[in-house]
C-alpha positions in Angstrom: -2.4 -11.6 26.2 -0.2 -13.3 23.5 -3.0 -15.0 21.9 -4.9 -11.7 21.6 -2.1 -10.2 19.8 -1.6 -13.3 17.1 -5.3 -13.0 16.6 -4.9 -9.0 15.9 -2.1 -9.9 13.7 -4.0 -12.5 11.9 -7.0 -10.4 11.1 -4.8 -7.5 10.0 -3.1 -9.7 7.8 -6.0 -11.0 6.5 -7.6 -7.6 5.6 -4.1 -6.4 4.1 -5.1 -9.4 1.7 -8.6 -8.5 1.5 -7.6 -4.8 0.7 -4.6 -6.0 -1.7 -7.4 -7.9 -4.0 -10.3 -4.9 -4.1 -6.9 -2.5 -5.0 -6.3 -4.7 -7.9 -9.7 -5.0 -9.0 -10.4 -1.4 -9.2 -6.7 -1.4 -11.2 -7.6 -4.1 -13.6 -11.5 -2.7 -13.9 -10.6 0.8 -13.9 -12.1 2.5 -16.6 -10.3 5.4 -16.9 -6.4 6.4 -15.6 -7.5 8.3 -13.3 -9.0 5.4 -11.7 -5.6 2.9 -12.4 -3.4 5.6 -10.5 -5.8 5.7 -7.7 -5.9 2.0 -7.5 -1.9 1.8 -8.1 -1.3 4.8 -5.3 -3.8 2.5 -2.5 -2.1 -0.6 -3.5 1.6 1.8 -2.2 -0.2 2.8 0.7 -1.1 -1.2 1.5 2.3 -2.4 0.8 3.6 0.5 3.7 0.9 -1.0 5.6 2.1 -4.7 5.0 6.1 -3.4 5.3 5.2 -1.8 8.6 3.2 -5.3 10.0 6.5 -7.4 8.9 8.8 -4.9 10.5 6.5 -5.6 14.0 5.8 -9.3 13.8 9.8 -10.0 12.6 11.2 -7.1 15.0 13.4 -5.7 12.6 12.4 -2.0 12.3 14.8 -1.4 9.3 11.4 -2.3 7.6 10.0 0.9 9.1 13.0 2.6 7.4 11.9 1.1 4.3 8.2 1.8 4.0 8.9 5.1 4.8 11.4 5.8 1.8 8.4 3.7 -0.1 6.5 6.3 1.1 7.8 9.2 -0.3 8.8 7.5 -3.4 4.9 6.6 -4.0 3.9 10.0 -3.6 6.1 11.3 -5.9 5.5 8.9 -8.7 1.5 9.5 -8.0 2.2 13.4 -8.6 4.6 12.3 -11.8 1.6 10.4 -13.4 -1.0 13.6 -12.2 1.1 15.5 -14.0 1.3 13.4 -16.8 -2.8 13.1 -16.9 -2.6 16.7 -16.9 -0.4 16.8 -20.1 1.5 19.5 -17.2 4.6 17.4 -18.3 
């Protein structure tokens, strides 16, 4: 049972990666802002994902703690730049 879970862990840290790269392709390619916010606001919602993993694999759930308040502080700065693309601001 323990080496099914390393081998869950591995492949869930290997498409973390995986999504971490396409994230900052579409950021670098993006043609338009919309596109880099999108990109930037996936990239937040990976790093929760990865914050989340390391709070499992290390058992520490003050990580949990963390990628929440990353959470919300993602979302907000996704609506500030919305905003901003809106000339709302």
């Amino acid at each position: 049972m323990e080496a099914f879970k390393e081998i869950v862990i591995y492949g869930a840290v290997g498409f973390i990666i995986l999504a971490i790269i396409i994230a900052f392709i579409r950021f670098v390619k993006g043609p338009t802002a919309a596109d880099r916010t999108v990109a930037v606001d996936t990239l937040s919602t990976i790093g929760i994902a990865a914050l989340v993993l390391l709070g499992y694999i290390a058992q520490r759930f003050i990580y949990l703690d963390v990628a929440l308040v990353y959470g919300v502080l993602g979302f907000i700065g996704v609506l500030v730049i919305a905003r901003y693309l809106e000339d709302a601001l």
